[in-house]
C-alpha positions in Angstrom: -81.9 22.7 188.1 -79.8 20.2 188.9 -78.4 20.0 192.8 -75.7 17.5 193.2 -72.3 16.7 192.2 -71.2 13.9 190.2 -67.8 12.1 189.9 -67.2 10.6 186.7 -64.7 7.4 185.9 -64.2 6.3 182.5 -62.1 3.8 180.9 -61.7 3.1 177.1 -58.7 1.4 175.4 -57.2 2.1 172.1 -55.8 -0.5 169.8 -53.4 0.2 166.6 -54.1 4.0 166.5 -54.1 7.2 167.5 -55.7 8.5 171.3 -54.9 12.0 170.6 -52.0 13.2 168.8 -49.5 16.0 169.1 -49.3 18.9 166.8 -45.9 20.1 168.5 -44.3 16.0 167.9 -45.3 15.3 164.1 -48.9 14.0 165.6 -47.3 11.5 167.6 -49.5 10.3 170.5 -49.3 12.2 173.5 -46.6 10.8 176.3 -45.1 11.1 179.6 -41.7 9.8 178.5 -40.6 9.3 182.0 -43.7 7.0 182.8 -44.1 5.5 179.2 -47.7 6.3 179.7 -50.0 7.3 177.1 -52.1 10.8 177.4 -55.4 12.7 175.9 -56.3 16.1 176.8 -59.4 17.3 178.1 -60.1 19.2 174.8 -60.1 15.6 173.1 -62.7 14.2 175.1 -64.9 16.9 175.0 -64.5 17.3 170.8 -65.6 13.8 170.9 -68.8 14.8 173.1 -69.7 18.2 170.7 -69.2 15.7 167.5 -71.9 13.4 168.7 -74.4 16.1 169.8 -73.7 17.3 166.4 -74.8 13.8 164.9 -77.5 14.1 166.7 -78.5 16.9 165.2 -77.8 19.4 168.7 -76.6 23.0 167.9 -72.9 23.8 169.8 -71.0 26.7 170.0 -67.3 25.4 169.3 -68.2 23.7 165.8 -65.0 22.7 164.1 -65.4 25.5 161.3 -66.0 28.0 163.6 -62.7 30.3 163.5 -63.8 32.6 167.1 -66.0 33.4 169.5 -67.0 37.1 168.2 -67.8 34.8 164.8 -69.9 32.3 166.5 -71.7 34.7 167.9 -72.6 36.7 165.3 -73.6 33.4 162.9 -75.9 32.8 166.0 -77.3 36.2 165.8 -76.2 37.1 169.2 -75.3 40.6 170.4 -75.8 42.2 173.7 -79.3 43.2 173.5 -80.5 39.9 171.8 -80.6 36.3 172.0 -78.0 35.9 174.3 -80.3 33.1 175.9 -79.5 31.0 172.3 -76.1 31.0 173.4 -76.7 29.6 177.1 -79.1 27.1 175.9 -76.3 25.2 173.6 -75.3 21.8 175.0 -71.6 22.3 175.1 -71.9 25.8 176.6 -74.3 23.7 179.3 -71.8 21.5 179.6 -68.2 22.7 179.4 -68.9 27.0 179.4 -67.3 28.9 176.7 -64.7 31.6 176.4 -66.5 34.8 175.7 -70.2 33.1 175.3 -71.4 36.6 174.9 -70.7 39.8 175.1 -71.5 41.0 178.5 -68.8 38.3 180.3 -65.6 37.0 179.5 -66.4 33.5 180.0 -68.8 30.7 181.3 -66.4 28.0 183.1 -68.6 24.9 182.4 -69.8 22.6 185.1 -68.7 19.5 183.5 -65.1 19.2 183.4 -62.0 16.6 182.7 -58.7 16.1 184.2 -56.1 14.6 181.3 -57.0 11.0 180.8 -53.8 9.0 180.8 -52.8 4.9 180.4 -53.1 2.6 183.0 -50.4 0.5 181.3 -47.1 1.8 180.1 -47.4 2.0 176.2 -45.1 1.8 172.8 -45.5 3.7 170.2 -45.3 1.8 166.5 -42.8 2.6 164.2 -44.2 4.8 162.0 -45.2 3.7 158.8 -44.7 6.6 155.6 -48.3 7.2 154.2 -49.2 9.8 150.6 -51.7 11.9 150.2 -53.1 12.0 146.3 -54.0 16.0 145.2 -54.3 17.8 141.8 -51.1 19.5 142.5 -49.3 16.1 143.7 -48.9 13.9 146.4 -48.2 14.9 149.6 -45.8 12.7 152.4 -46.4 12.2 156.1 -46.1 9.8 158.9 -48.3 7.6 160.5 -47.5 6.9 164.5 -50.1 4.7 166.9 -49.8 3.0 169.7 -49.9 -0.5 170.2 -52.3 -1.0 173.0 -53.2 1.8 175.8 -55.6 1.4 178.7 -57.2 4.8 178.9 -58.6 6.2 182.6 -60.7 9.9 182.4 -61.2 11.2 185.4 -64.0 13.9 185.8 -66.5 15.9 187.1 -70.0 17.4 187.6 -70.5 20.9 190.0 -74.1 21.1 190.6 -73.0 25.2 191.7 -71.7 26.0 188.6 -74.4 25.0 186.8 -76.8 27.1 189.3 -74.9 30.4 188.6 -75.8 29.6 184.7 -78.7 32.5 184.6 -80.0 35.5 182.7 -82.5 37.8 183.8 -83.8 35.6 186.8 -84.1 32.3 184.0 -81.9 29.5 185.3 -80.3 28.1 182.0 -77.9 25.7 183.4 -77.7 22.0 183.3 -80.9 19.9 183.9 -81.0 15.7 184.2 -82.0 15.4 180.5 -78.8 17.1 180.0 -76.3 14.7 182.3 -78.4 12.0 180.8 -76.9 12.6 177.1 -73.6 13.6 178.9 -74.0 9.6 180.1 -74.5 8.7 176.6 -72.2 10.7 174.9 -69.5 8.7 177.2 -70.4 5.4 176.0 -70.9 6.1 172.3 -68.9 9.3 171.3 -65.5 7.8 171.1 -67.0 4.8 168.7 -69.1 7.2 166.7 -65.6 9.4 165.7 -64.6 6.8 162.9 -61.8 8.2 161.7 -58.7 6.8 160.3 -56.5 7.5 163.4 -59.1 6.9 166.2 -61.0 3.8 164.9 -60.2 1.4 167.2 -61.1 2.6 170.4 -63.6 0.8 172.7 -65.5 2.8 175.8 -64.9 0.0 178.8 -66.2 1.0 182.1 -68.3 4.3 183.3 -69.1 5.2 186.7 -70.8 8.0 187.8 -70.5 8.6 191.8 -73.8 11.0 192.2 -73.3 13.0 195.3 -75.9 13.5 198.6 -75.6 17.7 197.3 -73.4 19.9 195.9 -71.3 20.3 198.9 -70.2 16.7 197.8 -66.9 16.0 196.3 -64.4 12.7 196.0 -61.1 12.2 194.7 -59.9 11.0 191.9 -61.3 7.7 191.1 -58.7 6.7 189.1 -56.4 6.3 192.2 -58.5 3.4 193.6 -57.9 1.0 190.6 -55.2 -0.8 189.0 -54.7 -3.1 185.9 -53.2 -7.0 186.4 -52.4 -8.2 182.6 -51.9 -11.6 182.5 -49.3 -11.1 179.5 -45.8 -9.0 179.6 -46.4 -4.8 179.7 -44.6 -5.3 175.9 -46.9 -7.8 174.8 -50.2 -6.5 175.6 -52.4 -6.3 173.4 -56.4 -6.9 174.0 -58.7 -6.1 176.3 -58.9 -10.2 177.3 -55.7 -10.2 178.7 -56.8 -7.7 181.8 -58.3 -7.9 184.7 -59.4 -4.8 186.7 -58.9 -4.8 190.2 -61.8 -2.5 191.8 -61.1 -3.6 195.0 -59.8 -0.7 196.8 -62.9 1.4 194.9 -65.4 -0.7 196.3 -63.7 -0.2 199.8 -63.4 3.6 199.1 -67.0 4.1 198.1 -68.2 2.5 200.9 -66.2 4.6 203.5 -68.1 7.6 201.7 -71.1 6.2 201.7 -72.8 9.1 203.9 -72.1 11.5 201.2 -73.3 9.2 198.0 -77.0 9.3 196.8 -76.3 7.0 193.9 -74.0 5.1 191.3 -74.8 5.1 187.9 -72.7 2.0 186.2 -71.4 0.3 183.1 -69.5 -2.8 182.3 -68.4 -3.7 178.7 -69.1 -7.6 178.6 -64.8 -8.3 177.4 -63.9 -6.2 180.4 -63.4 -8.4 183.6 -63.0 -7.0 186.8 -61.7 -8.8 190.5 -64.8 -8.9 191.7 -68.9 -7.9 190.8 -68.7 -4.3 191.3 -72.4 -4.0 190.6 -72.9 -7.1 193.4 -70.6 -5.3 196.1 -72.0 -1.8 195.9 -75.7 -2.7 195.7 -76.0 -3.2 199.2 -75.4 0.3 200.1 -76.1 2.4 197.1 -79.1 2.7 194.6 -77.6 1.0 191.2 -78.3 2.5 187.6 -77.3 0.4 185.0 -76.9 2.7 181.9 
C-alpha cells in the first residue's frame, strides 16, 4: 500500500506532427486560439500509458477494441459474485479507475490523474498538406495538419488516499511501488513507443516526480515555476537545441516546501539544457533518484 502523494512534471516536445488531434476541427491539433498554445487531453496521455502496458504484455480494461464497460466486463468474466478482484488488479484501473469497473459501483476515480498538458511556446499549425487513402472500393481524401514545433508541459498527480480506498472484502488492491515504478517508465518511453504516422516525432524531455512526506501532502502546479528562453524567434523555433529551461523559480519553490518533501525522483534528456544543475541544486536538501 502505497502512503504518499506524488507530484508529477513532464515535458516532451513534438516536431512536424500531430500532439493530439481534434475530432470536432478535421483532426487538427488541439489549440487555445487566444494563446496560440498547443493542447493534449488527459485521455491522450493516459492512451499512451495503457498502449505500452499492452506492449508489455499487461492486461487493461479500456483496450482500444473494447466498445463498453458491461462488454469488458463480461470478456473478463466478471459479474457480481465473481472475479471482480480481476478487474481491480488491471494496471490502468490501478492507475486511472474506471467508469463502471464492476457491477456493484459506478465508478473507481483513479489515483493517478492529469491536468491538460499544454505548450510552453506559442505554436503554428502547418498548412495542411491533401493525403489518399488506397481501398478496394477507391481512394479515399483527407487532410494532414501538424504543428511545427510545440514545447509540451503535463502536469499531474499521485493520491496515496485514493489508492487506499481501492479494496474488496478487507484485500487492499490499490497501487503498490512496483506499480508507480512502471507509471515512471511508462512516462519516459510511452510517447516514443506510439510510432504512428501522426505522433512520431515526439521526444519525452524532463520528468520530475515531487514524492510527498504523506498523503496529507500536496503542491501546486509545477508547471507554474518554469519558463522557456529560445534563443531563436517564437516563429522560427524549431529544435529542442534552441531552448533553455529556466528552473529557477522551481528550485526556489521546492526548497520553501522542503518540510513536506521525502524525495525527488528526476530526469534529464542529454539535448535539453536547463539555467542551472537542477540535480546539483536540489541534492542538498532532498534524496535524488535518477530514473
Amino acid at each position: 500500500m502505497i502512503t504518499k502523494n506524488s507530484e508529477i512534471l513532464f515535458i516532451y516536445d513534438a516536431k512536424q506532427c500531430n500532439p493530439n488531434g481534434d475530432m470536432d476541427n478535421e483532426n487538427k491539433p488541439r489549440m487555445d486560439y487566444d494563446t496560440n498554445t498547443n493542447l493534449v487531453s488527459d485521455v491522450r496521455i493516459k492512451r499512451y500509458i495503457r498502449d505500452y502496458a499492452v506492449m508489455l504484455d499487461k492486461e487493461i480494461f479500456i483496450t482500444n477494441e473494447a466498445k463498453d464497460a458491461k462488454g469488458r466486463l463480461k470478456d473478463l468474466g466478471v459479474s457480481k459474485s465473481k472475479n471482480i478482484e480481476r478487474v481491480y488488479n488491471l494496471i490502468d484501473v490501478k492507475l486511472f479507475g474506471a467508469v463502471t469497473a464492476n457491477e456493484n459501483a459506478d465508478s473507481l476515480t483513479g489515483p493517478v490523474q492529469f491536468n491538460w498538458a499544454y505548450s510552453l511556446n506559442p505554436v503554428e499549425i502547418q498548412d495542411s498538406s491533401t493525403i489518399t487513402s488506397s481501398f478496394s472500393s477507391g481512394e479515399g481524401i483527407g487532410k494532414d495538419f501538424r504543428v511545427n514545433y510545440s514545447l509540451l508541459a503535463v502536469n499531474g498527480s499521485i493520491n496515496a488516499k485514493v489508492a487506499q480506498s481501492y479494496t474488496y472484502e478487507d484485500k487492499y488492491y490499490g497501487l503498490e511501488e512496483e506499480d508507480i515504478n512502471f507509471l515512471d517508465d511508462a512516462m519516459l518511453n510511452a510517447i516514443q513507443a506510439n510510432r504512428t504516422r501522426s505522433k512520431i516525432g515526439q521526444t519525452p524531455r524532463f520528468y520530475l516526480r515531487v514524492e510527498g512526506k504523506d498523503s496529507t501532502v500536496f503542491l501546486n502546479d509545477l508547471r507554474e515555476y518554469i519558463d522557456y528562453v529560445s534563443s531563436v524567434s517564437d516563429e522560427k523555433l524549431r529544435s529542442i537545441k534552441e531552448i533553455t529551461l529556466d528552473v529557477s523559480k522551481l528550485v526556489k519553490y521546492l526548497k520553501i516546501n522542503k518540510n513536506k518533501i521525502s524525495k525527488v525522483h528526476y530526469w534529464k534528456d542529454m539535448n535539453l539544457k536547463l539555467s542551472e544543475d537542477l540535480k546539483k541544486s536540489l541534492e542538498s536538501e532532498f534524496e535524488i533518484i535518477s530514473l
